[in-house]
C-alpha positions as CSV (number, residue, x, y, z in Angstrom):
1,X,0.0,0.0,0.0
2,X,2.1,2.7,-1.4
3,X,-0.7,5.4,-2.1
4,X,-2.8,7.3,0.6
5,X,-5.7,5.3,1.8
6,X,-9.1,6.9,3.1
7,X,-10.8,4.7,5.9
8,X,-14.1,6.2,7.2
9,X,-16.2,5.1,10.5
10,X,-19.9,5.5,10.5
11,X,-22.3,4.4,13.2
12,X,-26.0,3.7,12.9
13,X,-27.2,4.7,16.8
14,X,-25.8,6.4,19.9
15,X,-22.3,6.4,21.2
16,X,-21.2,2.9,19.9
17,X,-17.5,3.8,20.6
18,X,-16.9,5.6,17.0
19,X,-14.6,8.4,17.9
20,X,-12.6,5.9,20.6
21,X,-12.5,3.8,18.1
22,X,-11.1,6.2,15.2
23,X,-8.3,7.7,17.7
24,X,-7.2,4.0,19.3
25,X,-6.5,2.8,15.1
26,X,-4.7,6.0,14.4
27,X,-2.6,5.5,17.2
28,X,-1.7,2.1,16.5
29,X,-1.6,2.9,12.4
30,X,1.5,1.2,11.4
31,X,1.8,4.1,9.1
32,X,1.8,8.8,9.7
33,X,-1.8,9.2,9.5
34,X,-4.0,12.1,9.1
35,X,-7.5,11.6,11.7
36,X,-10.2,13.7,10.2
37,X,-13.1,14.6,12.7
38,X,-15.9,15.3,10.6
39,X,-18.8,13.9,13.8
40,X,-21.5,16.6,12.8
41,X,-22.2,16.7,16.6
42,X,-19.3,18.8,17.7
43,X,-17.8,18.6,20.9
44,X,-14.2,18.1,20.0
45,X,-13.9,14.6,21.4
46,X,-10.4,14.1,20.8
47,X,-9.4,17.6,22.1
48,X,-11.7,17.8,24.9
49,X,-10.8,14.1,25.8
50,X,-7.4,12.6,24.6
51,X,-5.7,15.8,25.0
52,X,-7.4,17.1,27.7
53,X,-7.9,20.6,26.3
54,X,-4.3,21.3,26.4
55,X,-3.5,21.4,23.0
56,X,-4.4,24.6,21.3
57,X,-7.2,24.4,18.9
58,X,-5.7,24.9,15.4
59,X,-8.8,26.2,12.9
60,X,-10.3,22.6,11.9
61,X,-12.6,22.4,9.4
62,X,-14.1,26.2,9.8
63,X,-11.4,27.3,8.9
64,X,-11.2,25.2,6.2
65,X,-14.8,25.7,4.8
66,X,-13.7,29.6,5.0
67,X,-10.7,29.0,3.2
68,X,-12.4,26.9,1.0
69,X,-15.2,29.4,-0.4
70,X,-12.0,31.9,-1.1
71,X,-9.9,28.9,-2.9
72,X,-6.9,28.4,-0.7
73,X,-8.3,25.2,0.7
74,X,-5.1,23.1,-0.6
75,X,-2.8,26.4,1.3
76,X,-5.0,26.4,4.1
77,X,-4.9,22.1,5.3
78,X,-1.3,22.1,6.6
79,X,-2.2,24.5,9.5
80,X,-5.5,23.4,9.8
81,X,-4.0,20.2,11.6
82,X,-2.9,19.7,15.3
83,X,0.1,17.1,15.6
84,X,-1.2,14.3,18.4
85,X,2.0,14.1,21.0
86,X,3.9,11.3,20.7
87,X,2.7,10.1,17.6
88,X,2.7,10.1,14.1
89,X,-1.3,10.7,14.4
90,X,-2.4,14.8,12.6
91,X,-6.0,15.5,14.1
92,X,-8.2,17.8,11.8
93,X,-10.5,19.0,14.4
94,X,-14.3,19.3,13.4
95,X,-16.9,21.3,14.4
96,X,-17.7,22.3,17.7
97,X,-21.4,22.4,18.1
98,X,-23.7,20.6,16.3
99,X,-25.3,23.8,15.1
100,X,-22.2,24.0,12.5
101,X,-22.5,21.4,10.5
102,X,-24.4,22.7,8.1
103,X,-22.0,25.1,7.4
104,X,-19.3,23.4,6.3
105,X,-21.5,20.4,4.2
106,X,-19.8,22.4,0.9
107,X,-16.8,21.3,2.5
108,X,-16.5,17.9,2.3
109,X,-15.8,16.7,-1.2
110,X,-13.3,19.7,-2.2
111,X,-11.4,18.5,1.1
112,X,-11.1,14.9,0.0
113,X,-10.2,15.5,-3.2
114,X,-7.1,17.6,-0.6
115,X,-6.4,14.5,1.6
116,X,-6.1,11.9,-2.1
117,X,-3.8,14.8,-2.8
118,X,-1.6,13.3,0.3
119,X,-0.5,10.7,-2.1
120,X,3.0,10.3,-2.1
121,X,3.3,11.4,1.6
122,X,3.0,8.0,3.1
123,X,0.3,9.0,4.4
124,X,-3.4,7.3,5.2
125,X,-6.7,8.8,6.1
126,X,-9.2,7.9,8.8
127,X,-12.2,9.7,9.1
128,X,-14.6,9.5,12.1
129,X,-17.6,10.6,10.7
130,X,-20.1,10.0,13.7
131,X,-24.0,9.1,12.9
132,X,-25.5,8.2,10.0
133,X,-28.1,10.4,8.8
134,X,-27.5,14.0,11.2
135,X,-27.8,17.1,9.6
136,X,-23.9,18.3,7.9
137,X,-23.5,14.4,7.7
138,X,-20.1,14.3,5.8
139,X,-21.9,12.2,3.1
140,X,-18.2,12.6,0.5
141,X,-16.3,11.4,2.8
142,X,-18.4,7.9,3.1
143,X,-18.8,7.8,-0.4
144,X,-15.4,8.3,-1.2
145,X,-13.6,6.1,1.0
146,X,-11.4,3.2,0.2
147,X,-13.1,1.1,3.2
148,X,-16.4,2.4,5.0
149,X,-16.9,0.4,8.1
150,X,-20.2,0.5,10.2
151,X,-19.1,0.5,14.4
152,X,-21.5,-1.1,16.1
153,X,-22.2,-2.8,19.5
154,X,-22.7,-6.8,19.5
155,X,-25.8,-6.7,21.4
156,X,-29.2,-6.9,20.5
157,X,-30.5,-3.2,20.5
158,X,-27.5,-2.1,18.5
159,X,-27.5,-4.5,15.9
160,X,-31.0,-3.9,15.5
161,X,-30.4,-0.1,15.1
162,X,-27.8,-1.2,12.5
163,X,-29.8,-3.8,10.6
164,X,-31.6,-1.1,8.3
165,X,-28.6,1.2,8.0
166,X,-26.4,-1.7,7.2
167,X,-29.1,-2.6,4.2
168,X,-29.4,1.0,3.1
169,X,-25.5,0.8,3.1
170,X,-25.5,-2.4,1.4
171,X,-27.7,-1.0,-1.8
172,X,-25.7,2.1,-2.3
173,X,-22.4,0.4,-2.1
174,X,-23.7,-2.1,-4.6
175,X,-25.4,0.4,-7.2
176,X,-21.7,2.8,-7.4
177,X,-20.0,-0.9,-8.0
178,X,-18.2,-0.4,-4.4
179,X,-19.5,-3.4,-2.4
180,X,-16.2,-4.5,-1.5
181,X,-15.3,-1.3,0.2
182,X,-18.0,-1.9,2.9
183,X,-17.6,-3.8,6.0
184,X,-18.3,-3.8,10.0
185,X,-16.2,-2.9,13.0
186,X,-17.7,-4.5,16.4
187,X,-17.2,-3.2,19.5
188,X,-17.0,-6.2,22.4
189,X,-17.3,-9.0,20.0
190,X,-19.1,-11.8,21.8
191,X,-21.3,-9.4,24.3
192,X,-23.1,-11.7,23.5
193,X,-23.0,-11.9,19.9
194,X,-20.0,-13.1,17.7
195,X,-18.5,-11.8,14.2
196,X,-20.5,-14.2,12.3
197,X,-23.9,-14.1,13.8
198,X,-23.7,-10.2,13.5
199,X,-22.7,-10.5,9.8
200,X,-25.4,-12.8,9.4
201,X,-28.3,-10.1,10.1
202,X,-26.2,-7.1,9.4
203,X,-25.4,-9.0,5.7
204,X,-22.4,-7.3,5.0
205,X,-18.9,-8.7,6.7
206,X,-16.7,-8.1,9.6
207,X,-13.4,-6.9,9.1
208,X,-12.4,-5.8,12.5
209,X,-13.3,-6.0,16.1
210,X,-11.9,-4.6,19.2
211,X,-12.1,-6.2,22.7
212,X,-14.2,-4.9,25.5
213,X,-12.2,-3.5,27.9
214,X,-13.4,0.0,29.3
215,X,-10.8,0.6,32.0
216,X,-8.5,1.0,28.8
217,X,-10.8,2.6,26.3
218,X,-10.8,5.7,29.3
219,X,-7.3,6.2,28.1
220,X,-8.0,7.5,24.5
221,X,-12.0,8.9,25.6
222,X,-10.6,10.9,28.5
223,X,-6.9,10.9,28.5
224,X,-6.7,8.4,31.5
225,X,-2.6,7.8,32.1
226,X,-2.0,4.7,30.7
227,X,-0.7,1.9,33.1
228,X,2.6,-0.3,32.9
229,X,0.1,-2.9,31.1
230,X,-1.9,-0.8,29.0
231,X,0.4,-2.0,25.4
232,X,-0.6,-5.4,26.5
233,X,-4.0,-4.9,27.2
234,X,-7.6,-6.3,25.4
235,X,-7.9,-3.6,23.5
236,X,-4.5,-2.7,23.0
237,X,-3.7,-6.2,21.4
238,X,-7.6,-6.2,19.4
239,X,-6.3,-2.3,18.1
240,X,-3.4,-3.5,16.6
241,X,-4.5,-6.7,15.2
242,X,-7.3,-4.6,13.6
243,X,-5.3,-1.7,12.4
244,X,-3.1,-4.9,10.5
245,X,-5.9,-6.4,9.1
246,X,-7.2,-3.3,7.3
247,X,-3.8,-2.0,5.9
248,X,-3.6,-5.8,4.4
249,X,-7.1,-5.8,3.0
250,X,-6.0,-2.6,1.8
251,X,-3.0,-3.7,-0.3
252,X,-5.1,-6.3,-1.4
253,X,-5.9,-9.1,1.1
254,X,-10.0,-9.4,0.2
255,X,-10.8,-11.7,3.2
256,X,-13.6,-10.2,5.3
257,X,-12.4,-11.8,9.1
258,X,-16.3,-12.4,10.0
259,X,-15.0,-16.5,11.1
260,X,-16.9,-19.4,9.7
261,X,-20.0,-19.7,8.4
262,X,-22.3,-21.4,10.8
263,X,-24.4,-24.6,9.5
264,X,-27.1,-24.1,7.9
265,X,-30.3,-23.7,10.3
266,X,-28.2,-24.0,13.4
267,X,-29.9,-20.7,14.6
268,X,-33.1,-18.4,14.1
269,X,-30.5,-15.6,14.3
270,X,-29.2,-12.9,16.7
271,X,-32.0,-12.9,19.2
272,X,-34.7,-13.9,17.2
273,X,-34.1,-10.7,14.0
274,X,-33.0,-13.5,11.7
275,X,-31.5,-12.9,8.9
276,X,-31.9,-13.2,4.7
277,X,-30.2,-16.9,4.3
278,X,-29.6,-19.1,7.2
279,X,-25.8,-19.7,6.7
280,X,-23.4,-16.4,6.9
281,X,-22.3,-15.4,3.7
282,X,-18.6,-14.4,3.5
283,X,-18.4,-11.8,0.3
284,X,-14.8,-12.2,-1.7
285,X,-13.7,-9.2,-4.2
């Protein structure tokens, strides 16, 4: 993988662990990486929680969408970006209330065609984009992507929340020709649900979890010092094999890692949803 790659996180219901989710891979990207906020809530998760509001704010994306509208948006990126200490992680902050999203929807497609333009760099993308279907949704930016991957919970109420996105998902994906490019990340795989059972109602495949560990997870939500243990942790270990499997399905590697398919009729499906065959189906490229 020798050209920039854009990976974007969607969720289809409340606070699944998106934006812990997005920082945790870009800090263990094997590769510099640019970590686009683009959540139309605001609220500066990463600044307010990571860094602890000691960072100062570089402009983000309003600045951008100004510079944008004037034509210096490819001048204007460099010091739009906040370097993440001890890291090879850039943080584009997003908005800050909810309330401007809407202002910078113009913004989205101009700036991605600005982060391809990273080609070369050795750098990748990775976008947290937040929930599906707000208002200033960064619609591009999904679109766009080299891999769009739906985070979501592995118990019931979530997967149900993400059984009609994940469809709506599924059809777009497949009318632009992109189907590959669409996957799942779960969150506490096996609570209760595994990989395979999700992918079986969700219908489109897994190609990443990370563990359920929240005494860790407080490190990149709130900034929590990390202990002697924290590299070894659940989700430390579940991050990293994660962030390898995407960069190799990236350069090529088109094995979703949803696990085996289950025998056919062995189950109704994840707590009685069922799903549209009775076997998993594992989609290949």
């Amino acid at each position: 993988m020798t050209s920039v790659a854009v990976i974007t996180l969607v969720s289809a219901a409340g606070s699944p662990g998106v934006s812990t989710t997005a920082l945790g891979l870009a800090l263990s990207w094997p590769r510099p990486l640019v970590l686009v906020d683009a959540d139309p809530t605001g609220g500066a998760a990463v600044l307010a929680g990571y860094l602890h509001g000691e960072v100062p704010p570089a402009g983000g994306v309003l600045e951008l969408a100004m510079a944008q509208r004037a034509g210096g948006l490819a001048d204007a990126l460099p010091g739009a970006m906040v370097a993440v200490p001890d890291s090879q992680v850039r943080l584009l902050p997003g908005v800050r209330a909810h309330f401007q999203a809407r202002h910078v929807r113009h913004l989205w497609g101009p700036l991605l065609g600005q982060l391809r333009a990273l080609d070369g760099t050795g750098q990748d993308v990775l976008v947290d984009a937040g929930r599906l279907g707000l208002d200033g949704f960064a619609e591009p930016l999904l679109a766009g992507a080299d891999l769009t991957l739906l985070v979501t919970r592995t118990d019931l109420p979530a997967i149900a929340a993400g059984r009609s996105w994940a469809t709506t998902l599924r059809e777009e994906f497949l009318t632009a020709g992109g189907l590959e490019a669409l996957g799942s990340l779960l969150v506490g795989q096996g609570r209760p649900y595994g990989a395979g059972e999700v992918a079986a109602v969700l219908q489109i495949p897994v190609f990443g979890t990370t563990a359920w560990d929240p005494d860790s997870a407080q490190v990149f939500s709130h900034g929590r010092q990390p202990g002697r243990r924290f590299g070894s942790s659940k989700l430390s270990r579940s991050l990293r094999a994660t962030a390898s499997a995407l960069t190799s399905r990236l350069a090529g590697n088109r094995e979703p890692v949803t696990g085996p398919p289950e025998p056919a009729g062995s189950r109704a499906g994840v707590g009685g949803l069922g799903s549209d065959t009775t076997e998993v189906q594992v989609r290949r490229a």
